[in-house]
C-alpha positions as CSV (number, residue, x, y, z in Angstrom):
1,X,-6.1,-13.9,-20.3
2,X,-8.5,-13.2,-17.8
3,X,-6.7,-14.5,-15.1
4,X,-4.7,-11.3,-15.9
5,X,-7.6,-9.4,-16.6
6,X,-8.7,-9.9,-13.1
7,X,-5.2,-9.1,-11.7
8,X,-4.9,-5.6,-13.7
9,X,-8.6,-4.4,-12.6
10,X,-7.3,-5.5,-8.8
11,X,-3.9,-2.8,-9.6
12,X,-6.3,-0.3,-11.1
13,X,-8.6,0.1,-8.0
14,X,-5.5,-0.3,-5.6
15,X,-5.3,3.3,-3.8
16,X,-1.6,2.3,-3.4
17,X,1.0,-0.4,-3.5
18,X,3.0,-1.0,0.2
19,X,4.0,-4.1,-0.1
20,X,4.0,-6.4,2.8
21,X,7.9,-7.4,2.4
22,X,9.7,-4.6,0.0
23,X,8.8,-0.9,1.7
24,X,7.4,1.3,-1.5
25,X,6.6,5.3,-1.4
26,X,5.4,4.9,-5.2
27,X,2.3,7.3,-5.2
28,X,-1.0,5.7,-7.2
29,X,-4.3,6.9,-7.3
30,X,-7.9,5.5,-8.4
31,X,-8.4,6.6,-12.0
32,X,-5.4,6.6,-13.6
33,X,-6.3,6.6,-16.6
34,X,-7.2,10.3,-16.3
35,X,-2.9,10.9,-17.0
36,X,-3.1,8.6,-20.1
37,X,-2.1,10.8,-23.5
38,X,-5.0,10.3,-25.1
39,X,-4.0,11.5,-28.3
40,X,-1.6,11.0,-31.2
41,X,0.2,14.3,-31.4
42,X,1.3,14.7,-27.2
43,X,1.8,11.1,-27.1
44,X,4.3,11.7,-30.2
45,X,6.3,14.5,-27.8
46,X,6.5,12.7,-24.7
47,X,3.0,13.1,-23.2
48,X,3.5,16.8,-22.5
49,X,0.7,19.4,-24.4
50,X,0.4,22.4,-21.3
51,X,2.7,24.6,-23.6
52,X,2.6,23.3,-27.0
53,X,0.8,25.5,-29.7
54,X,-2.9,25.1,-29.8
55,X,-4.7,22.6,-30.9
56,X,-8.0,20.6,-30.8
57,X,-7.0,18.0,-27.9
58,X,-5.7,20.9,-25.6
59,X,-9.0,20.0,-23.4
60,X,-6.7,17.2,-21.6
61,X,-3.4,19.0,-21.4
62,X,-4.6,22.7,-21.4
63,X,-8.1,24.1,-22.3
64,X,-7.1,27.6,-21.5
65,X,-5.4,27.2,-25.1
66,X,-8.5,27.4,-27.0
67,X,-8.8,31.0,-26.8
68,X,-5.8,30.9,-29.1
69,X,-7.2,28.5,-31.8
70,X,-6.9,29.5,-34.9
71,X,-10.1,27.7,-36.5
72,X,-13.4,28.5,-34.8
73,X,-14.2,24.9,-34.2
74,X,-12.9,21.9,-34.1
75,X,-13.7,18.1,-33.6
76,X,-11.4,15.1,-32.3
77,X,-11.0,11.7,-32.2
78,X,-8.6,9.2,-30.8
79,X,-7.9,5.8,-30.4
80,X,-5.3,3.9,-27.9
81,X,-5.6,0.4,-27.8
82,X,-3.6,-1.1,-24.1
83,X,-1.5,-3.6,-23.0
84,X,-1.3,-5.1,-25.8
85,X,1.3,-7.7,-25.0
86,X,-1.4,-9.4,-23.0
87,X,-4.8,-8.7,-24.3
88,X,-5.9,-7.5,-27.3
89,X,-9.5,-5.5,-26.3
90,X,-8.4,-3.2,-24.0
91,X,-8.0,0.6,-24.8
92,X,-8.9,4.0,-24.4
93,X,-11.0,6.5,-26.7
94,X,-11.9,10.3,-26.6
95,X,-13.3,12.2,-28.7
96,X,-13.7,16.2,-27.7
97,X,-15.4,19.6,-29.8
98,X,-14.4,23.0,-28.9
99,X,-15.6,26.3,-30.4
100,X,-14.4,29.5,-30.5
101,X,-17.0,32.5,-30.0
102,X,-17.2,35.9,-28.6
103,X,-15.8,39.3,-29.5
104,X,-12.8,38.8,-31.3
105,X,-13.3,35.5,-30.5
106,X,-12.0,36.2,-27.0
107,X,-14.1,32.9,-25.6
108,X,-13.8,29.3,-26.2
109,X,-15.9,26.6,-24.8
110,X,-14.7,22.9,-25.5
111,X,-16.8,19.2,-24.3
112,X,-14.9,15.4,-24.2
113,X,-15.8,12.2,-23.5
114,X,-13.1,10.2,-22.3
115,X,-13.4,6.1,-22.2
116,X,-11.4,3.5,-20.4
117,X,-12.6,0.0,-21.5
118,X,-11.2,-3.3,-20.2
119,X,-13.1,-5.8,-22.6
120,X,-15.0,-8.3,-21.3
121,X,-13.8,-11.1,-18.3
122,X,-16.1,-13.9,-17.8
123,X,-17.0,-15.0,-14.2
124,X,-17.7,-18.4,-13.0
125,X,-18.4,-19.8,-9.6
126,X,-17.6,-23.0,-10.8
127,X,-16.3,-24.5,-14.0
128,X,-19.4,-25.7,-15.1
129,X,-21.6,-22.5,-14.9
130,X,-22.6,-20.6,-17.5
131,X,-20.2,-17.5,-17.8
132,X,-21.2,-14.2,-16.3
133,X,-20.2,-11.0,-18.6
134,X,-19.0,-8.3,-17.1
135,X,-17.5,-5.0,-19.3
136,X,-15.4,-3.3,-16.8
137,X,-14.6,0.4,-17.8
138,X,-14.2,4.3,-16.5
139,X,-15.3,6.9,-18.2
140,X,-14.9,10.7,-17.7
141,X,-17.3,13.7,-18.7
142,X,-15.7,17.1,-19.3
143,X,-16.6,20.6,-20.0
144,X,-14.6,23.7,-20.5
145,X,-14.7,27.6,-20.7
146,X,-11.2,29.4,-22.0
147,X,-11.2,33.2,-21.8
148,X,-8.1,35.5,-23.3
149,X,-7.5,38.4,-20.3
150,X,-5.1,40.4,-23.0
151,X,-4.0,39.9,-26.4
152,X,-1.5,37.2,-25.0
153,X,-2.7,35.7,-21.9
154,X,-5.7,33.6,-21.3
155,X,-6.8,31.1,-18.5
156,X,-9.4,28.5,-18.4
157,X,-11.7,26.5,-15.8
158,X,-12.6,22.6,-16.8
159,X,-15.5,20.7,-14.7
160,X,-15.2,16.4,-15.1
161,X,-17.5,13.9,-14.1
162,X,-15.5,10.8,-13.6
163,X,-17.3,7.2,-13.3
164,X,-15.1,4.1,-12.8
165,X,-17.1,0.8,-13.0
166,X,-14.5,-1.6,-12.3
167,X,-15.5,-3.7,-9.0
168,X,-16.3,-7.0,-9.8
169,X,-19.9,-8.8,-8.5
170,X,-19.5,-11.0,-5.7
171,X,-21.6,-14.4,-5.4
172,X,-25.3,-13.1,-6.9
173,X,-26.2,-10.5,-5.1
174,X,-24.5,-7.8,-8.2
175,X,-23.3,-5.4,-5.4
176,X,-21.0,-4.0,-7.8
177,X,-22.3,-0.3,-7.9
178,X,-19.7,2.0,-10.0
179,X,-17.9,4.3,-8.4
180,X,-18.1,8.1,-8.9
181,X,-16.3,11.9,-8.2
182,X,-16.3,15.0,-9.7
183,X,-12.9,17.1,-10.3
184,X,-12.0,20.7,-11.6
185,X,-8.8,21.9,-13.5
186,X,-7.6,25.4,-13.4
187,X,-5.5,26.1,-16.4
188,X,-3.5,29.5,-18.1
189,X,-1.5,29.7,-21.0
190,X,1.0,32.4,-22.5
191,X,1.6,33.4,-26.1
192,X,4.0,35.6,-26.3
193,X,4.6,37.8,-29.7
194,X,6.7,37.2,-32.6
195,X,10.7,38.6,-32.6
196,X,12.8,38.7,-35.4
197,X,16.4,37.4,-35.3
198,X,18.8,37.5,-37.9
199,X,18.1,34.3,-39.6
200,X,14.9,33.3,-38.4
201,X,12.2,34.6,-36.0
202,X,11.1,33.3,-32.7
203,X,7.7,33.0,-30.1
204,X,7.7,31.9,-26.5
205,X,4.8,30.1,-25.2
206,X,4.2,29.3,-21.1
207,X,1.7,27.2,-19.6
208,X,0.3,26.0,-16.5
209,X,-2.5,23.6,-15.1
210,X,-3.8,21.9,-12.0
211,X,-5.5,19.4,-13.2
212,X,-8.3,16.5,-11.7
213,X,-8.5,18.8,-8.1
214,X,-11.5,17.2,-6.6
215,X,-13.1,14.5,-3.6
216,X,-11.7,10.9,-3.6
217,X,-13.5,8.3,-5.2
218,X,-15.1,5.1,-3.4
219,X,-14.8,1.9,-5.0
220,X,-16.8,0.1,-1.5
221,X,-20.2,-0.2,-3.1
222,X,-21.2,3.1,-2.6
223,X,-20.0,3.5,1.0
224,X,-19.5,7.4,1.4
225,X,-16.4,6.4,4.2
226,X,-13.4,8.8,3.0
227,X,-11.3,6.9,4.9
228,X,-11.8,3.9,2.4
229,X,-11.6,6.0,-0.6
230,X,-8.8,6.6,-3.2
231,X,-7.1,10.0,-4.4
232,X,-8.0,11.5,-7.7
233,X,-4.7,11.3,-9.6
234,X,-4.0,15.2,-9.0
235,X,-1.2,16.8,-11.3
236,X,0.2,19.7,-11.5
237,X,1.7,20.6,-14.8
238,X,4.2,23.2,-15.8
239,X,5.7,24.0,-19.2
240,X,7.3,25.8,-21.9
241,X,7.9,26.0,-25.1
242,X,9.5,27.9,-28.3
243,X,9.0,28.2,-32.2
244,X,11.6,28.6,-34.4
245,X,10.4,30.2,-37.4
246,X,12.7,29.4,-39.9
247,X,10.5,31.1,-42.9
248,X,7.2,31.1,-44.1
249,X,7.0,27.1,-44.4
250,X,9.5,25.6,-41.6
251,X,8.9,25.6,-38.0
252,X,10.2,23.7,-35.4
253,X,9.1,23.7,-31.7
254,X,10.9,22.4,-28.9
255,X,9.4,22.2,-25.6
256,X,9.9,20.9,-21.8
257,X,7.2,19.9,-19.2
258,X,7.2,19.5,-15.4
259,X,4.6,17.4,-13.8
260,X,4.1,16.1,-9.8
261,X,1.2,14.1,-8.6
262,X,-0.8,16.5,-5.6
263,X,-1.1,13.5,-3.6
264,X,0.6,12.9,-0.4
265,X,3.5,10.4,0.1
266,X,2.9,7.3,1.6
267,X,5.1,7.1,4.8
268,X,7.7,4.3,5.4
269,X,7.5,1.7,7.7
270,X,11.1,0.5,7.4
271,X,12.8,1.1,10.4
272,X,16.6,-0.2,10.2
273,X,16.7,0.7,6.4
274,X,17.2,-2.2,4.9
275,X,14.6,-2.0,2.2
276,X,11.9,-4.1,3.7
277,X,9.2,-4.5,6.2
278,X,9.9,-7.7,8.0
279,X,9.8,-7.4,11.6
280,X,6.7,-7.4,13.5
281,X,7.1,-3.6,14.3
282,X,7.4,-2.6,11.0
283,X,4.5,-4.6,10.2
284,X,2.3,-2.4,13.0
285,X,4.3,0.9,11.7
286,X,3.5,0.2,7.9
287,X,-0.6,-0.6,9.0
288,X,-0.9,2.6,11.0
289,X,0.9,4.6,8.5
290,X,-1.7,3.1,6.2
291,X,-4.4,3.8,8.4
292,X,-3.4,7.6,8.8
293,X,-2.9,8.1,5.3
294,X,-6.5,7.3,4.2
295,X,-7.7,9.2,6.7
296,X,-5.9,12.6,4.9
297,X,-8.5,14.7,2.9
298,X,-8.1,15.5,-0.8
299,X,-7.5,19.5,0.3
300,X,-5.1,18.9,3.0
301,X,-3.3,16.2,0.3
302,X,-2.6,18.5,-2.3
303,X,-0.8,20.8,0.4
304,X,1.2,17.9,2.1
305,X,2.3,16.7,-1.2
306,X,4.7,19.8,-1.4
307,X,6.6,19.0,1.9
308,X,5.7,15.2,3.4
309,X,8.4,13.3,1.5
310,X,9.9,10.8,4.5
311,X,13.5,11.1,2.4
312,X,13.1,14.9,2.3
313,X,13.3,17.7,-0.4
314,X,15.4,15.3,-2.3
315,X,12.5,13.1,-2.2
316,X,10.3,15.6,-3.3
317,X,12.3,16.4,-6.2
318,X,12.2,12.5,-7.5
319,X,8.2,13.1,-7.2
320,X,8.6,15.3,-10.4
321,X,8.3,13.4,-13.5
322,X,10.2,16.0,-16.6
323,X,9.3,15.3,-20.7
324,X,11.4,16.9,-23.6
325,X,9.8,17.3,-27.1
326,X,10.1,18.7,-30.2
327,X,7.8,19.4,-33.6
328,X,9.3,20.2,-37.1
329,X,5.9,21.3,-38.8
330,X,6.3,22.0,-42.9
331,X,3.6,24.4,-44.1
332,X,0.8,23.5,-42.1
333,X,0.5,20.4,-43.9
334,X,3.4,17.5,-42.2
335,X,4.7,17.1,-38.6
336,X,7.8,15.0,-37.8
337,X,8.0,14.7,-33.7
338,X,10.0,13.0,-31.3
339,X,10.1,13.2,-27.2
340,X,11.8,11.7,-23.7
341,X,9.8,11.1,-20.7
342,X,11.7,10.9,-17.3
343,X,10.6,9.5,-13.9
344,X,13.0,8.7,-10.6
345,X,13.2,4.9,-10.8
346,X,12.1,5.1,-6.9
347,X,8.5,7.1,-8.0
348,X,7.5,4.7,-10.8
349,X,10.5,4.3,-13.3
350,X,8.6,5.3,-16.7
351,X,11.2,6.4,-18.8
352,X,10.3,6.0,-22.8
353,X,11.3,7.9,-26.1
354,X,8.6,8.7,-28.3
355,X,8.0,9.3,-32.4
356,X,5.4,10.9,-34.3
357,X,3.9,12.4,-37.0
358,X,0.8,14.2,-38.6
359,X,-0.5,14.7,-41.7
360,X,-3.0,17.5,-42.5
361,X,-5.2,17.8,-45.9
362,X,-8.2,20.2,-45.7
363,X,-9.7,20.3,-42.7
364,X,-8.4,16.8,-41.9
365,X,-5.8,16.3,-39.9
366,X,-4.2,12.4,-39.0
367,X,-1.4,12.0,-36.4
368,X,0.6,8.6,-35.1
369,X,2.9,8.3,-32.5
370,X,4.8,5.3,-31.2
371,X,6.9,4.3,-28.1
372,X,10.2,3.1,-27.2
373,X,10.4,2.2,-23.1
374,X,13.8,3.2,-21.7
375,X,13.0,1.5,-18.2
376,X,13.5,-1.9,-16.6
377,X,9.9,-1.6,-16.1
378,X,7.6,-2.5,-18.9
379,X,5.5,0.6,-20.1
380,X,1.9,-0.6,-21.2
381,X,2.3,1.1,-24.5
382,X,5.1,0.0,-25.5
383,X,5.1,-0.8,-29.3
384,X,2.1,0.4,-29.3
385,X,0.6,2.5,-32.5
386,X,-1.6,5.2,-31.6
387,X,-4.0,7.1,-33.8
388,X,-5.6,10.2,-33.6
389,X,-8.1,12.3,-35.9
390,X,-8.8,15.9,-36.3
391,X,-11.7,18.0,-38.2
392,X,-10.7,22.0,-38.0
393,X,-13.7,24.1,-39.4
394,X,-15.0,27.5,-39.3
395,X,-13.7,31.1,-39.7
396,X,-10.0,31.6,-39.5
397,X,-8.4,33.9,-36.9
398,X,-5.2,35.7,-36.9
399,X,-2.3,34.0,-34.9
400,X,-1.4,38.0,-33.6
């Protein structure tokens, strides 16, 4: 178990995989965990949340959705556990507040906490030593402000502080100093009004966000060297989504959701096409391409990642991962939901279908999800039973 331990914190701080046999243009960042569905109800659709209707975790998906709550305040929290095929103390937890204040309640302001924790791995130099402890784990710190710019349009800046404490000590000397960056999201989200149709009536909803735009992160003790560093996982997210409002206690939303990494492609090094590196120029190709993509900034990366694709705008288009979902809600009070998630089997292969539900009494709110992997490739979730829990409090306001 720690033998594997050791071998997922190695993955984790990776700032991408090019192997030295098989060429790869899979894009990975530091922090991953940043893109993790932290809670119950987006996990239950397919990871997407940018358009869904409003609710208290929209701080990760969406925070500009807050100025459409319609409780003044609400509290979260979630629970994922990881992996759990291999290890059993592995997960990730958030919890996040928001509150809903102004004119009209026009403003919305909304904190998280966001942990990553790897358990504990003990370290030996030798067999008989006493064990070191180490607690790897990443955290991220963020804060929000929503404002609504008309009665169905509102945007929203988010600030995160992001700490990743996952290098393990070498020898004694403890030079194992976490790592650190800081990142901003830019978010907006539509509501469109209600129309009537013969047998039911319907809402649009829109949303975007540009989420975890900031410097790389270091894992080399501290060194400030960008050219050693690792991109922030960048997304950009795109979304809609409609109600179907059936009567005054059925409603069922479906939704779709776009997302692409703002990272630049690693180049390839495989020269006669045959799917790996193996001569000695490729070898020298593959280490300078290397070279000259660590040296790329995080500004210039987000605008390379639209057109640097070695394979082309074909390529580009595989970069795009694509989630389907949908919510049957019965008066306020039970959700059933179920979602697809899509990526090109030559940018990752995730591909999973996803169930959940919620259950609401008072100002309590429980949701579950669970996930089926569609891929080749084993999804670290998989059959996995997620939890979230929500507290919605305050003065009501009018959904128009």
């Amino acid at each position: 178990m720690k033998m594997k331990k050791i071998a997922l914190l190695f993955i984790l701080t990776t700032q991408f995989i090019s192997a030295q046999i098989k060429d790869s243009r899979v894009i990975t960042t530091g922090v991953p965990f940043l893109l993790i569905a932290a809670d119950a109800r987006a996990a239950g659709m397919a990871d997407q949340g940018v358009a869904t209707t409003t609710d208290a975790f929209s701080q990760q998906w969406n925070p500009a959705k807050y100025a459409f709550a319609l409780d003044k305040q609400g509290f979260t929290a979630s629970y994922t556990p990881y992996l759990t095929d291999l290890v059993n103390d592995i997960s990730l937890g958030q919890a996040t507040y928001y509150n809903r204040f102004g004119a009209e309640g026009r403003s919305a302001f909304a904190v998280s906490l966001r942990y990553f924790g790897l358990g504990e791995i003990e370290l030996r130099q030798n067999a008989e030593d006493e064990a070191q402890i180490v607690k790897p784990n990443e955290l991220a710190l963020d804060g929000s402000y929503a404002l609504q710019l008309s009665e169905r349009f509102s945007m929203a800046v988010a600030g995160r502080y992001i700490r990743s404490a996952l290098r393990i000590p070498t020898g004694t000397s403890g030079d194992s100093k976490p790592a650190s960056s800081f990142a901003v999201d830019i978010a907006g989200f539509y509501q469109g009004e209600e129309a009537a149709f013969s047998d039911f009536n319907g809402r649009l909803r829109l949303g975007f966000n540009f989420q975890n735009l900031g410097p790389k992160i270091n894992y080399d003790a501290g060194a400030s060297d960008d050219d050693s560093a690792n991109f922030l996982p960048a997304n950009m997210r795109l979304g809609g989504g409609y109600d179907f409002i059936l009567d005054d206690y059925n409603r069922v939303s479906v939704n779709l959701e776009f997302a692409k990494l703002l990272v630049p492609t690693p180049q390839s090094a495989d020269l006669d096409g045959d799917g790996f590196i193996s001569t000695d120029e490729e070898i020298a190709l593959r280490d300078q391409n290397n070279a000259d993509y660590n040296k790329i900034n995080w500004v210039s990366g987000i605008f390379k990642s639209f057109n640097d694709a070695p394979g082309g705008f074909s390529e580009e288009l595989k970069e795009f991962t694509y989630s389907v979902g949908a919510e049957y809600l019965y008066q306020d009070s039970f959700a059933m939901r179920l979602g697809y998630f899509h990526e090109s089997p030559e940018k990752g292969a995730r591909k999973f279908y996803s169930l959940g539900a919620g259950f609401k009494y008072n100002i309590v709110k429980v949701d579950v999800s669970y996930l089926f992997s569609a891929s080749k490739v084993k999804n670290p979730l998989e059959n996995t039973l997620r939890f979230s829990l929500s507290f919605n409090f305050g003065d009501k306001y009018e959904e128009y």
